[in-house]
Residue frames as a rotation matrix with the C-alpha (Angstrom) as fourth column:
UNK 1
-0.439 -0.439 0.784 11.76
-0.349 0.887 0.302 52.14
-0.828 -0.141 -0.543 3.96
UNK 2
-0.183 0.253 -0.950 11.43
-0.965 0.140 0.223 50.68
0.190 0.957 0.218 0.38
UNK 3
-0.217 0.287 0.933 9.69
-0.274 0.899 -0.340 47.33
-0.937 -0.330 -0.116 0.55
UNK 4
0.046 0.489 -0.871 9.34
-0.958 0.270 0.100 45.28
0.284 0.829 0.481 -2.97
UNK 5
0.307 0.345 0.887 7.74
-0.272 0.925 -0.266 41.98
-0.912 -0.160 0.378 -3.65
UNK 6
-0.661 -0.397 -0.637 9.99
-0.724 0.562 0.401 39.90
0.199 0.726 -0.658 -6.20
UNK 7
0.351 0.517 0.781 7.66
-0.749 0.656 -0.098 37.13
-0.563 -0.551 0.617 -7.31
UNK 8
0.158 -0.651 -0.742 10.79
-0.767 0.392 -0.508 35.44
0.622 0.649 -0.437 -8.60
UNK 9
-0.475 -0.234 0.848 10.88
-0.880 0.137 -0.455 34.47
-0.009 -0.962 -0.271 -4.95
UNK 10
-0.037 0.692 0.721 7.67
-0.958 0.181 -0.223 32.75
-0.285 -0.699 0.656 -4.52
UNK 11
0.433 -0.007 -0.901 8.38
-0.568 0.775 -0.279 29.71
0.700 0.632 0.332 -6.49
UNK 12
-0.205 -0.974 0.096 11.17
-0.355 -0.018 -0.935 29.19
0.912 -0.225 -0.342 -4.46
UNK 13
-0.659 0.292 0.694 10.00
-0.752 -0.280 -0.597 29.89
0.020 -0.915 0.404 -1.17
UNK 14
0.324 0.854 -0.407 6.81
-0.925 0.377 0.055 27.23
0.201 0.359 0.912 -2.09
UNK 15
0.300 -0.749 -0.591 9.36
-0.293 0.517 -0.804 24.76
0.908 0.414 -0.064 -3.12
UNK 16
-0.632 -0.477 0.610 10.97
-0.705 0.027 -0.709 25.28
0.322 -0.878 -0.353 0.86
UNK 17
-0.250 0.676 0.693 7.52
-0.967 -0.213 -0.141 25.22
0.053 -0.705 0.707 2.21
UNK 18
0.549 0.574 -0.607 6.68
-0.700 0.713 0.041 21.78
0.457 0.402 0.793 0.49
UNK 19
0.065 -0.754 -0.653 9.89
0.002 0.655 -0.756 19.90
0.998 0.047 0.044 1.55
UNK 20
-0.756 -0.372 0.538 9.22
-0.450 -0.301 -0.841 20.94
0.475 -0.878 0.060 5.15
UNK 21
-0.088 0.912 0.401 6.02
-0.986 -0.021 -0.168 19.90
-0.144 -0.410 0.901 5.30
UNK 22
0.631 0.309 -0.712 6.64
-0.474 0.880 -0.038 16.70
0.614 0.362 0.701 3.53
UNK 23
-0.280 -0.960 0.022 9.78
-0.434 0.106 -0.895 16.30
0.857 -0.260 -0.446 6.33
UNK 24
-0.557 0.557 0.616 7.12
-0.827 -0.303 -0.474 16.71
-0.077 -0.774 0.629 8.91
UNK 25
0.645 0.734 -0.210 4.84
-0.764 0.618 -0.187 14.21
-0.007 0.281 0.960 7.49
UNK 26
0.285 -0.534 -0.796 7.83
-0.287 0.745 -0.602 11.55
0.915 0.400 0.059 7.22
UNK 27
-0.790 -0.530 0.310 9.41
-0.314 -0.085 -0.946 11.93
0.527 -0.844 -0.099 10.76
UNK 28
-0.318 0.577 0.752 5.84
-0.863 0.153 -0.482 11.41
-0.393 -0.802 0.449 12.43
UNK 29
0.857 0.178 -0.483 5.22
-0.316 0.923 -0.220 8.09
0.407 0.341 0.847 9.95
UNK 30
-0.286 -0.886 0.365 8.78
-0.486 -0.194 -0.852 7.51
0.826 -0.421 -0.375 11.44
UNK 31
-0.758 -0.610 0.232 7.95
-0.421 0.184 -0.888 7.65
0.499 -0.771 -0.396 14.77
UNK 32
0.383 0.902 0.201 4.12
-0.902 0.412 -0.128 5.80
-0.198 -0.132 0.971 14.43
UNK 33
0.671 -0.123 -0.732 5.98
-0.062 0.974 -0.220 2.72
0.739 0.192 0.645 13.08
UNK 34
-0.582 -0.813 -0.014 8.31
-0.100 0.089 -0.991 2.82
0.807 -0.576 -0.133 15.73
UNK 35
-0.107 0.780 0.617 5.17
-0.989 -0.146 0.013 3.15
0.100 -0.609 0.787 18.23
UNK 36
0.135 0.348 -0.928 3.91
-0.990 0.086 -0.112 0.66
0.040 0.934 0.356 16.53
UNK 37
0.005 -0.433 -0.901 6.39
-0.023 0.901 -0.433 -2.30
1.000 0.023 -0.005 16.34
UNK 38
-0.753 -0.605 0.261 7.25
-0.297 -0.042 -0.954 -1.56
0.588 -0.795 -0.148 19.66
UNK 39
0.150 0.818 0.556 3.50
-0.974 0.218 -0.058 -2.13
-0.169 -0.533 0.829 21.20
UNK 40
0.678 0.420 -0.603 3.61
-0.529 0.849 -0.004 -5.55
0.510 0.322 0.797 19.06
UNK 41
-0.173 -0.955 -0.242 7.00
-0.346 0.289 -0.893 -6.41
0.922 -0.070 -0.381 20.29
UNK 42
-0.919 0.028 0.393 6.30
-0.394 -0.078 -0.916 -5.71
0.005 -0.997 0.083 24.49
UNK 43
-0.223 0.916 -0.332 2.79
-0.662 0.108 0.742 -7.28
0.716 0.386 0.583 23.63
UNK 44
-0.827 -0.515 0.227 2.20
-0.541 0.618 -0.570 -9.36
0.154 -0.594 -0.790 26.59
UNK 45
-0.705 0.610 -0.362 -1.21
0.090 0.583 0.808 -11.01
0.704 0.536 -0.466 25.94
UNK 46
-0.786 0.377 0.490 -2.92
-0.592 -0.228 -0.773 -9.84
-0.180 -0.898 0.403 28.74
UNK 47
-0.644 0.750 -0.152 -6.08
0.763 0.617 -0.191 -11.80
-0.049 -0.239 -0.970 29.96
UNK 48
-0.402 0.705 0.585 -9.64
0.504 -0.362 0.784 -10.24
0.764 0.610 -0.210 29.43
UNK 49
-0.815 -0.505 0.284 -10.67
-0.079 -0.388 -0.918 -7.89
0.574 -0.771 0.276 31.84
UNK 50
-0.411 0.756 -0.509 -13.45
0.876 0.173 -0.449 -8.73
-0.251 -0.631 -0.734 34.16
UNK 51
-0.287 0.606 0.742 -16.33
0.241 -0.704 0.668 -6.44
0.927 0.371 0.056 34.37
UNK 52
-0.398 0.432 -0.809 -16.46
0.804 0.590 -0.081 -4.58
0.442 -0.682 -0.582 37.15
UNK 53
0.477 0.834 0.277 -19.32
0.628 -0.544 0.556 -2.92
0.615 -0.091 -0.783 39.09
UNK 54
-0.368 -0.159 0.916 -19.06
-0.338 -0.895 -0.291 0.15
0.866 -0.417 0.276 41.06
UNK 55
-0.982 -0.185 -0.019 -20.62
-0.026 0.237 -0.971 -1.90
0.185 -0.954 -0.238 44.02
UNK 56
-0.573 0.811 0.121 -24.07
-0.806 -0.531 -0.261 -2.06
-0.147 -0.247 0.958 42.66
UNK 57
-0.801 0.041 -0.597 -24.06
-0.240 0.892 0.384 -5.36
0.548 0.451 -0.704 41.95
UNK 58
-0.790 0.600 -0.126 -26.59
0.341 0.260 -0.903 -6.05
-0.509 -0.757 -0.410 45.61
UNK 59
-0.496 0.650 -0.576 -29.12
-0.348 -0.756 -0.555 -3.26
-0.796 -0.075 0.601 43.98
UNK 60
-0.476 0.054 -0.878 -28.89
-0.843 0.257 0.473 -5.16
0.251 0.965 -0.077 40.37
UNK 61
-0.948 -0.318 0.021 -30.16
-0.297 0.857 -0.421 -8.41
0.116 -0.406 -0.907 42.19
């Protein structure tokens, strides 16, 4: 089996690698602003939560 390395290729092939990765990187900024708005959107102001003990409050006294 004859195996050759053309490194006419590797430009190329680079070239692929870069646009995939940068596809990758776009789609997940994508789907963080979409997170995102949505959290602000359904935002429902919630009230601070209380602190509470585990029931040691008597022992803390």
């Amino acid at each position: 089996m004859d195996i050759s390395f053309q490194t006419n290729n590797v430009g190329n092939a680079l070239a692929l690698m870069l646009m995939g990765m940068a596809g990758i990187f776009i789609v997940m900024g994508i789907i963080l602003a979409v997170v995102v708005l949505l959290n602000m959107a359904t935002n429902d102001d919630k009230p601070a939560k209380t602190d509470k003990s585990d029931g040691d409050s008597k022992a803390q006294r």
